[in-house]
C-alpha positions in Angstrom: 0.0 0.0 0.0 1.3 3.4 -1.3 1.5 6.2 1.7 1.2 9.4 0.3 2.6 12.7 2.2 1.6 16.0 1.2 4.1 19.0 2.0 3.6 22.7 1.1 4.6 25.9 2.2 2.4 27.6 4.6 2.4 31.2 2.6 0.2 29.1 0.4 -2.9 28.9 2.5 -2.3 33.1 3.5 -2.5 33.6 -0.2 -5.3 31.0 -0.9 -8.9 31.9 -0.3 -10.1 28.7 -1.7 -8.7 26.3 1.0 -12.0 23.5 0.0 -11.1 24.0 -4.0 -7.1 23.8 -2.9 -7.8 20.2 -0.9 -9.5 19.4 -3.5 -7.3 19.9 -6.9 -4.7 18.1 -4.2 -6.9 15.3 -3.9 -6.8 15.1 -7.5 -3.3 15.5 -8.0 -2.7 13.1 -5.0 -4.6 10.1 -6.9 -3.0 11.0 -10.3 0.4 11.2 -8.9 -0.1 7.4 -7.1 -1.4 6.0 -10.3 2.0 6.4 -11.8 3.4 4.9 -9.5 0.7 1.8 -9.3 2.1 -1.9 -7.7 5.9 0.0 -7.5 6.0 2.7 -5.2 6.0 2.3 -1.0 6.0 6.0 -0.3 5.4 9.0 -1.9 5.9 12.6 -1.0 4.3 15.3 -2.7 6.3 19.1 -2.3 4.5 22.2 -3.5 7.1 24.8 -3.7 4.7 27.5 -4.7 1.1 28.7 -5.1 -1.1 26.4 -7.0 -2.6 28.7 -10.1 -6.3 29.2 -10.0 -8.4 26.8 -12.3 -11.3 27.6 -14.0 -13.3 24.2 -13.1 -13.2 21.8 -10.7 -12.2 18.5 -11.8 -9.5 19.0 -14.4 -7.9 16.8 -17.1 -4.0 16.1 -15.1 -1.6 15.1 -17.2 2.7 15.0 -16.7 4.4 17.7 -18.9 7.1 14.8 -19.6 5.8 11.8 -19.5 8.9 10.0 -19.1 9.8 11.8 -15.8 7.7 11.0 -13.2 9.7 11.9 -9.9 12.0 14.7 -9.1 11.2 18.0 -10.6 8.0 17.3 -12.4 5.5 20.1 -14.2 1.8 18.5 -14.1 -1.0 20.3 -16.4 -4.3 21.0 -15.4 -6.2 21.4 -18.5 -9.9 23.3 -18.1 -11.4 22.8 -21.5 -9.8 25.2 -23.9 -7.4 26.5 -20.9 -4.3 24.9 -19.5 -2.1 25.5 -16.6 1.0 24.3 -15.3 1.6 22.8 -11.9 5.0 22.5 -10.5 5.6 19.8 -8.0 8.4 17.7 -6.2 7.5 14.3 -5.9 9.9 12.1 -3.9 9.6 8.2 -4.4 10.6 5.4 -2.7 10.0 1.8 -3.3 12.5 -1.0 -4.8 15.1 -1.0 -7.6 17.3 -3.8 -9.6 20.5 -4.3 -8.3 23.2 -7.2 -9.2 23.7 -9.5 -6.4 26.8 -11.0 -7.9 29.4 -9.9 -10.5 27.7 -10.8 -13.8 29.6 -11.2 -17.4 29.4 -9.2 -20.0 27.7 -11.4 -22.4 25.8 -13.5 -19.4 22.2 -14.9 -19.5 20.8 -13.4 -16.3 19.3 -15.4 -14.2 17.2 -14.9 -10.5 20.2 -16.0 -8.8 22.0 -12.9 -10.2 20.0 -10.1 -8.9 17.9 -8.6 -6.0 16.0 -5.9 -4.9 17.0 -2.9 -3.0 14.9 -0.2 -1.1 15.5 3.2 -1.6 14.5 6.7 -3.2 13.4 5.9 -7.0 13.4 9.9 -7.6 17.5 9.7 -6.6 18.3 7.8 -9.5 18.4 7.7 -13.2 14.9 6.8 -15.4 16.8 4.2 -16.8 17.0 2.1 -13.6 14.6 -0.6 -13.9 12.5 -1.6 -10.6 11.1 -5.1 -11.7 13.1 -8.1 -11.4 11.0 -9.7 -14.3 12.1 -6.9 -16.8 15.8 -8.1 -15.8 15.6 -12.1 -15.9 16.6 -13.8 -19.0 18.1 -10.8 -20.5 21.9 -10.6 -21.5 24.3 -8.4 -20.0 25.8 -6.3 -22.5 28.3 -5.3 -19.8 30.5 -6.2 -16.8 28.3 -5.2 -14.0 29.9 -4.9 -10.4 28.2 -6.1 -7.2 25.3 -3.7 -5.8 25.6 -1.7 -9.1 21.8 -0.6 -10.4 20.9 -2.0 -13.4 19.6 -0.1 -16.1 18.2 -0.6 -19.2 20.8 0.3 -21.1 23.3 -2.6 -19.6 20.8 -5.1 -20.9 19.0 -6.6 -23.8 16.4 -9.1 -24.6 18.1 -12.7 -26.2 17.8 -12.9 -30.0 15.1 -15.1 -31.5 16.5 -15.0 -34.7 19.5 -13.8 -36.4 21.2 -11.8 -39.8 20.9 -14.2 -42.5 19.7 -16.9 -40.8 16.9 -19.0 -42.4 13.6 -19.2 -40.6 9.8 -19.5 -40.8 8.1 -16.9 -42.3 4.5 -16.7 -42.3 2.5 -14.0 -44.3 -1.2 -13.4 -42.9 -4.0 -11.6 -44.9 -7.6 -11.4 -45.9 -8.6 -15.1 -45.7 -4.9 -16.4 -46.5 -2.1 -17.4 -44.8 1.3 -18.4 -46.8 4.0 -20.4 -45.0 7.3 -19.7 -46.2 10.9 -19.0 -45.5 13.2 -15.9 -45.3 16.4 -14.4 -43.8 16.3 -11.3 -41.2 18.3 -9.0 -42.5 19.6 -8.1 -38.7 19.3 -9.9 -35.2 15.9 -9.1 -33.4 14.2 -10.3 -30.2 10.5 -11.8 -29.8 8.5 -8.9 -30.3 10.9 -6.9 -32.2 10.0 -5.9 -35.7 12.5 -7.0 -38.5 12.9 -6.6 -42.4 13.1 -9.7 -44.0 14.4 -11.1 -47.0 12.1 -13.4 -48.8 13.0 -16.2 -51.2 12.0 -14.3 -54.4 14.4 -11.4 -52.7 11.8 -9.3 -51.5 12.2 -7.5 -48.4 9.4 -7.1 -46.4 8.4 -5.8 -42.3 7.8 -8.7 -40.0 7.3 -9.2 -36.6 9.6 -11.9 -34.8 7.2 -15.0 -33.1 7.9 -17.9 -31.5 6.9 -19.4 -34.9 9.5 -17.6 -36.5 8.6 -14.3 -38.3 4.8 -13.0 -39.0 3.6 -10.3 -41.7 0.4 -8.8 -41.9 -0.4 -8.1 -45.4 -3.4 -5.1 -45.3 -5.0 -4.3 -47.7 -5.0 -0.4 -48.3 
């Protein structure tokens, strides 16, 4: 369960007449703040380090100004119909994080024995630090990572299910038809990844990689 904190300075409520329409665009930004933060947070502070601006409705549209940053520094906006403002907030996180538990290879198939998960403040370190342990397993280090060291996304990658030039299952899905070939990714790609593909007539075409090789939606325009 997420415990939320809410810290402001007190020259707000001597500048504030609206103290119920205040509590309650807090309210709002108190829920929207914890939804980010859904299943990874423990504890969340929220810092208002000036005067909220005045809205012109009561319950509006919250959204982050960078949706990729969602601690620290953060801008949210109110949005009132056709008007917008901007809301600047401090929102301190803690919860847990990815660390290595042992020296791992560059190269390395991660496994659970190799990492752990550490408590601390989420808003202290990079985005890139990943907070999951699942979005870590059965990835391959593409670095030497030290004991204790966070790991981010960038030191890892998801295993290739195919690779350049290598001859695999190609199946090409349309309206009422579906062709089983074969072709030859033109680079490496993981399951999920999109890839161009080399076909037997020499026709390269989009595909996504499967774990029945490498599907292609043929839609008609």
């Amino acid at each position: 369960m997420i415990k939320i904190k809410m810290l402001f300075f007190a020259s707000y409520l001597l500048l504030t007449g609206n103290i119920v329409f205040a509590n309650s665009l807090d309210q709002q930004i108190e829920v929207f703040i914890t939804e980010q933060w859904r299943d990874i947070a423990d504890d969340i502070t929220i810092h208002y380090s000036q005067q909220r601006p005045q809205l012109s409705c009561d319950k509006p549209t919250l959204a982050l100004l960078n949706r990729h940053k969602m601690s620290g520094n953060v801008t949210i906006k109110a949005q009132c119909a056709n008007k917008q403002a901007f809301i600047p907030v401090n929102v301190a996180v803690a919860g847990n994080y990815v660390v290595a538990n042992q020296a791992i290879a560059a190269g390395s198939l991660i496994s659970t024995d190799h990492v752990r998960l550490q408590s601390g403040r989420l808003d202290q370190l990079p985005s890139t630090v990943i907070l999951q342990k699942n979005q870590v397993i059965n990835h391959i280090a593409l670095r030497n990572i030290v004991v204790d060291q966070p790991i981010k996304t960038t030191m890892i990658r998801k295993p290739w299910q195919v690779k350049a030039g290598q001859l695999v299952q190609l199946v090409i899905t349309g309206d009422g038809y579906q062709i089983i070939t074969q072709g030859k990714p033109l680079t490496n790609a993981a399951l999920g990844e999109s890839v161009n593909v080399r076909t037997q007539s020499g026709k390269i075409i989009l595909g996504t990689v499967t774990n029945q090789g490498i599907t292609v939606f043929n839609k008609k325009n």
